[in-house]
The first five atom37 places (N, CA, C, CB, O) and aatype in JSON, in Angstrom:
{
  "aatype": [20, 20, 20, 20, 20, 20, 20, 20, 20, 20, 20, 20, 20, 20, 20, 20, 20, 20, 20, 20, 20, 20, 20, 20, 20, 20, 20, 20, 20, 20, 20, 20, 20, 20, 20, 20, 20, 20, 20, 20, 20, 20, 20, 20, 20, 20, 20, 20, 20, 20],
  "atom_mask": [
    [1, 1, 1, 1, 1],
    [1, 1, 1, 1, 1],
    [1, 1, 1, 1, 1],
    [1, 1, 1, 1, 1],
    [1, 1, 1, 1, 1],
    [1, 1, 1, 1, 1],
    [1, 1, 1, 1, 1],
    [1, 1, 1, 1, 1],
    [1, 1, 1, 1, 1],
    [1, 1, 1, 1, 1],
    [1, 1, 1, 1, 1],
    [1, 1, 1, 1, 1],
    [1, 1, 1, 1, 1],
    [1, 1, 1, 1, 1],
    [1, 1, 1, 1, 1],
    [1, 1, 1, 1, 1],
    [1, 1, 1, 1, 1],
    [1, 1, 1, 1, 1],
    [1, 1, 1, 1, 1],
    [1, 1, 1, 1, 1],
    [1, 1, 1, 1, 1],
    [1, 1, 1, 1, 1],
    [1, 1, 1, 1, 1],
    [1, 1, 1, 1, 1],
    [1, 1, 1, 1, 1],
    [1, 1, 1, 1, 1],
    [1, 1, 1, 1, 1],
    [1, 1, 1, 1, 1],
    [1, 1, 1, 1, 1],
    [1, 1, 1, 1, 1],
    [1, 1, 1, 1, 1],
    [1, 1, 1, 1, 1],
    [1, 1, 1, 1, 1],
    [1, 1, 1, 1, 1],
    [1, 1, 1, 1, 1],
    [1, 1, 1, 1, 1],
    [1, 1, 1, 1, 1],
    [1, 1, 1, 1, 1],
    [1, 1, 1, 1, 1],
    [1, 1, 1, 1, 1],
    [1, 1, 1, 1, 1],
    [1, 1, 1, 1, 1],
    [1, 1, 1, 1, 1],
    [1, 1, 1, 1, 1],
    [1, 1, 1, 1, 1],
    [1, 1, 1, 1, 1],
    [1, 1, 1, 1, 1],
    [1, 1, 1, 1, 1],
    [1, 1, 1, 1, 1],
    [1, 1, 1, 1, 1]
  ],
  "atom_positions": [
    [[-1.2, -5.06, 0.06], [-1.59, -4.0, -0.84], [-0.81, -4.15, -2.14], [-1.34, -2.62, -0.2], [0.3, -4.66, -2.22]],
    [[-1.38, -3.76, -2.93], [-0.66, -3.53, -4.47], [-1.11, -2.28, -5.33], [-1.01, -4.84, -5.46], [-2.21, -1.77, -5.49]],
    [[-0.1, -2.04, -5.73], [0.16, -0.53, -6.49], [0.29, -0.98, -8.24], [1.98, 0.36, -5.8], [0.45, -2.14, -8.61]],
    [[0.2, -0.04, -8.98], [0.44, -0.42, -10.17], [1.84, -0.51, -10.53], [-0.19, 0.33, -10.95], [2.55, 0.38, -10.08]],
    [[2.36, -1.35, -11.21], [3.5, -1.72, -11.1], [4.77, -1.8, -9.76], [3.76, -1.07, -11.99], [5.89, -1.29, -9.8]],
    [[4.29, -2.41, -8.86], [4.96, -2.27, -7.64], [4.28, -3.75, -7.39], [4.64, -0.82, -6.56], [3.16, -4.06, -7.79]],
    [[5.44, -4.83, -6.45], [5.13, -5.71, -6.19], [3.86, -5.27, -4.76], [6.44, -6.52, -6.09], [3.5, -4.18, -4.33]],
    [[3.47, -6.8, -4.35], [2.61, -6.58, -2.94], [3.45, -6.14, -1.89], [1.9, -7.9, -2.37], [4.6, -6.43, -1.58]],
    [[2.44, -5.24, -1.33], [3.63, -4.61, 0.14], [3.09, -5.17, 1.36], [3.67, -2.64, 0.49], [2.01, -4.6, 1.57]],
    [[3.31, -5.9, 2.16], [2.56, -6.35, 3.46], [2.21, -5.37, 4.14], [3.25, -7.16, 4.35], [2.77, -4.34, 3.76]],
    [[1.37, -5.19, 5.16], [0.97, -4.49, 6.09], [0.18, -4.69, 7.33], [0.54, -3.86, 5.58], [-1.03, -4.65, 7.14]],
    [[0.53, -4.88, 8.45], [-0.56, -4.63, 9.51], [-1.69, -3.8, 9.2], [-0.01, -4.04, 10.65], [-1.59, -2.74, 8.59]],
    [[-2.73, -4.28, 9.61], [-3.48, -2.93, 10.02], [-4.63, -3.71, 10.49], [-3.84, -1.66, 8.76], [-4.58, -4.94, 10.54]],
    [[-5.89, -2.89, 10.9], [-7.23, -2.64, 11.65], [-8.4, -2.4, 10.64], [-7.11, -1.33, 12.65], [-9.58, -2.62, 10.92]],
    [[-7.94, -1.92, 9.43], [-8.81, -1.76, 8.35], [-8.32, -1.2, 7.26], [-9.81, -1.11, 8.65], [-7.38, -0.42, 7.43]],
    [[-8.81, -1.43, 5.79], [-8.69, -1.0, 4.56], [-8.34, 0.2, 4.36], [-9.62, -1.15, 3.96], [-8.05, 0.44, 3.19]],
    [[-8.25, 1.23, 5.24], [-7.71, 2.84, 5.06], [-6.47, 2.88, 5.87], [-8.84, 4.11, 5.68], [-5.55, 3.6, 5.48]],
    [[-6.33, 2.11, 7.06], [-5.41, 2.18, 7.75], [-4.42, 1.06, 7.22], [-5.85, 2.14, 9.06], [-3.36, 0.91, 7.83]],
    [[-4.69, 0.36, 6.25], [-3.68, -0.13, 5.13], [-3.07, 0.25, 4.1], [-3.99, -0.81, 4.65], [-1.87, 0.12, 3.86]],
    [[-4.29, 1.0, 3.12], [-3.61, 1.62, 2.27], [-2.75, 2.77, 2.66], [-4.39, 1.94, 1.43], [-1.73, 3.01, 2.01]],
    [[-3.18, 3.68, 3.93], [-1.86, 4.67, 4.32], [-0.43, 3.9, 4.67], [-2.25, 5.58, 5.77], [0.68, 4.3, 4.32]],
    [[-0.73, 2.62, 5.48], [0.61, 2.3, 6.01], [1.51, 1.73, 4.5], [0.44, 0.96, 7.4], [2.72, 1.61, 4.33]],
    [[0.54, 1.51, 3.69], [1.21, 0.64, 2.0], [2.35, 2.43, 1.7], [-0.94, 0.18, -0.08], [3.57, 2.6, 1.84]],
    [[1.3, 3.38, 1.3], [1.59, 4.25, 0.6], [3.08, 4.73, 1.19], [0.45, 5.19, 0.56], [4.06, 4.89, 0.46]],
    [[3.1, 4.97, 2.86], [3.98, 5.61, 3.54], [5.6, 4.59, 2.84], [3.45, 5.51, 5.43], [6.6, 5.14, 2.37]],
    [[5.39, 3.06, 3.0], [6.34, 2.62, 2.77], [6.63, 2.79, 0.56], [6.15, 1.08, 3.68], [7.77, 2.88, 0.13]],
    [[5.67, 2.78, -0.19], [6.24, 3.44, -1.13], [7.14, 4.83, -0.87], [5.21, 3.65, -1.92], [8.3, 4.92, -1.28]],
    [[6.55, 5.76, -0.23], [6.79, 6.99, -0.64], [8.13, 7.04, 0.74], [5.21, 8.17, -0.66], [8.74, 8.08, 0.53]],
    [[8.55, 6.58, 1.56], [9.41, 6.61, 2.37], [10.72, 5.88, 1.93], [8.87, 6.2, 3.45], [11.74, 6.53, 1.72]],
    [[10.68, 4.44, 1.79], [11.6, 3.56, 1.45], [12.25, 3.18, -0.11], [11.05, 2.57, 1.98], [13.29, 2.68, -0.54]],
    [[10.91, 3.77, -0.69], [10.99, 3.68, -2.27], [11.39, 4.83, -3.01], [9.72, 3.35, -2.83], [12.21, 4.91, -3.92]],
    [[10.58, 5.83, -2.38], [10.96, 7.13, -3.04], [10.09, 7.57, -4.33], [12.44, 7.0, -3.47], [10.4, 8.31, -5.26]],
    [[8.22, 6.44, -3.91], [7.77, 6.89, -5.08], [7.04, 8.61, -4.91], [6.69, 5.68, -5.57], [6.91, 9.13, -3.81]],
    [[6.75, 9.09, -5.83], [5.91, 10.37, -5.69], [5.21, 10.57, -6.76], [6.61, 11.56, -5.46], [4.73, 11.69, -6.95]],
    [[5.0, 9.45, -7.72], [3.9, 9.79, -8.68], [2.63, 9.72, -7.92], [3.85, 8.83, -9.94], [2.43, 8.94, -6.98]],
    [[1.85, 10.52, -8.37], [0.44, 10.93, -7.53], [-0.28, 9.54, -8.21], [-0.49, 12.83, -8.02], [-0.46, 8.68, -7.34]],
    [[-0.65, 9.2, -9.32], [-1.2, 8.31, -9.85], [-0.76, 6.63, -9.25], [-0.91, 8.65, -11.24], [-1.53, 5.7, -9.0]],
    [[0.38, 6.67, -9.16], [0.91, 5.24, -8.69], [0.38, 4.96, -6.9], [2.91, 5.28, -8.87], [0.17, 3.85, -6.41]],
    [[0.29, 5.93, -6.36], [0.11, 5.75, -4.91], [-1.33, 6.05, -4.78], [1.05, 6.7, -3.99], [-1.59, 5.89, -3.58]],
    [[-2.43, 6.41, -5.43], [-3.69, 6.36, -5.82], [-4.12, 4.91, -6.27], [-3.86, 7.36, -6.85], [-5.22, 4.51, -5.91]],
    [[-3.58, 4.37, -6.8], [-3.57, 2.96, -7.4], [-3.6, 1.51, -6.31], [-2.15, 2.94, -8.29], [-3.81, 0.35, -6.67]],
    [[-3.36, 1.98, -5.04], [-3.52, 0.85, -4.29], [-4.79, 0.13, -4.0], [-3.05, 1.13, -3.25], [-5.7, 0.96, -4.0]],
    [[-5.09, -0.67, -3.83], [-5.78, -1.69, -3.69], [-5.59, -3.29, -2.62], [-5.78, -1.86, -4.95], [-4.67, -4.11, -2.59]],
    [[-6.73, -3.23, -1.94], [-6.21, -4.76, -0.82], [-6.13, -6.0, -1.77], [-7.62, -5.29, 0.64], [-6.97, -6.05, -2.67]],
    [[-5.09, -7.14, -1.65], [-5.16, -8.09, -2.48], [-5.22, -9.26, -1.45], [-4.02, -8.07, -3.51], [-5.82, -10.25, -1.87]],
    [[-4.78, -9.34, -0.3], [-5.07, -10.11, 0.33], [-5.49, -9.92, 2.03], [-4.19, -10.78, -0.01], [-4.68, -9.31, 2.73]],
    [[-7.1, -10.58, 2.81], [-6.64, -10.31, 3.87], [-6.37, -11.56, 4.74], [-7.44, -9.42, 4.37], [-6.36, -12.55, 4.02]],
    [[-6.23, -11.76, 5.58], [-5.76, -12.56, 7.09], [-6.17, -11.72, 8.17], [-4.01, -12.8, 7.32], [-5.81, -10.57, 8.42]],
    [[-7.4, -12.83, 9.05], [-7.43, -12.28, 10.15], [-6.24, -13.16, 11.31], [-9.03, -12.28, 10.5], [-5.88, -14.33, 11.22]],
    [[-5.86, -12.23, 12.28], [-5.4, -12.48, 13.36], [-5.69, -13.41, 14.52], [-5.39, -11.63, 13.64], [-4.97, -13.4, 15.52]]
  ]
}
């Protein structure tokens, strides 16, 4: 996933919604973002299947 100005964040997941939540959680948990606009901004940049 990628955010606007935020490098790519890896993520597991099962699908495109259940990515961008697990992206956002680690902005807003580990990072400490809370701009509403920046965590709206995600987008998939790469996938890999399993």
């Amino acid at each position: 996933m990628r955010f606007r100005g935020f490098a790519d964040i890896e993520v597991l997941s099962i699908g495109s919604i259940e990515a961008v939540s697990a992206a956002r959680h680690v902005l807003m948990a580990e990072r400490g973002v809370t701009n509403r606009a920046t965590l709206e901004s995600g987008h998939v940049t790469f996938v890999e299947a399993a």
